[in-house]
N, C-alpha and C positions, 0 to 999 in steps of 0.2 A: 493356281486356278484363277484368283484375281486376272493375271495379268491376262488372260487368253479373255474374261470377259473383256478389258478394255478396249480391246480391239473388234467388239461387236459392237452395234449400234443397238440403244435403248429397246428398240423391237426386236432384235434378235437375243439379245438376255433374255428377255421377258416370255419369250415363244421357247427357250430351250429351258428355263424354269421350270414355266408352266408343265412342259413334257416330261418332264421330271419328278416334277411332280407328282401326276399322271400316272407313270409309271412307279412310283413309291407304292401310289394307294391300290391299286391293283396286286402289288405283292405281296400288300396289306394284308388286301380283302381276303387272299386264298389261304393266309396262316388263318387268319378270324373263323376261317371257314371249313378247316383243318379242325381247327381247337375245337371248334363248338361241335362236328362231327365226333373226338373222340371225348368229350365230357357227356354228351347225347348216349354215346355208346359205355360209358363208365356207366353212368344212372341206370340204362337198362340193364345192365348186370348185376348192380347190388339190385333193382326190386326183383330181379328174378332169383336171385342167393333169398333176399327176403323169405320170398311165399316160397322157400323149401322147409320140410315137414321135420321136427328135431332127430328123427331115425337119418336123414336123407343129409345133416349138419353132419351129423356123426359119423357119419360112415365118411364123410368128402375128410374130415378133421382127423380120423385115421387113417386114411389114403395119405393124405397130407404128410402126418408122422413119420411114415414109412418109407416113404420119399426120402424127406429129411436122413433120415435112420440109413437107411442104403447111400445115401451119399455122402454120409460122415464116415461111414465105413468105409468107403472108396478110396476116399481120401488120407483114412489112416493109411490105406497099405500101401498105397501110392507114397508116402510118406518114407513107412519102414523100410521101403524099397531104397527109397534115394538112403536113408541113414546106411544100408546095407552096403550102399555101391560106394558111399564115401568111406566107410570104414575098412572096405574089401582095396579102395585106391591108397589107403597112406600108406 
């Protein structure tokens, strides 16, 4: 990388730098602008988890469970399956 600068002249480093730089903070700017869009969008989700009603907790936190619950069971038999087919292969 050196060497190709030396073969420009002090104003042409300095003009492909510059643009370089340029173009760094621009793809800066649009992560910056990413991030702060989904921290904006975090925040509004918990105050609106906030102001729900303790029935309206409960009910999401047994939803929740039950989710859990059906996909631990899924997974067990997805499981017993494979122990089935390895023991059905030796």
């Amino acid at each position: 990388m050196i060497q190709i600068y030396k073969t420009m002249g002090m104003k042409e480093f300095f003009k492909k730098a510059f643009s370089d730089m340029k173009e760094d903070a621009k793809a800066q700017h649009e992560v910056d602008k990413a991030n702060f869009a989904a921290v904006k969008a975090e925040s509004k989700a918990q105050w609106e988890e906030a102001k729900r009603t303790p029935e309206q907790v409960r009910t999401a936190r047994n939803a929740e469970r039950a989710t859990k619950i059906a996909e631990a069971r899924w997974r067990e038999a997805e499981a017993e399956e494979r122990i089935i087919d390895a023991q059905s292969n030796m």
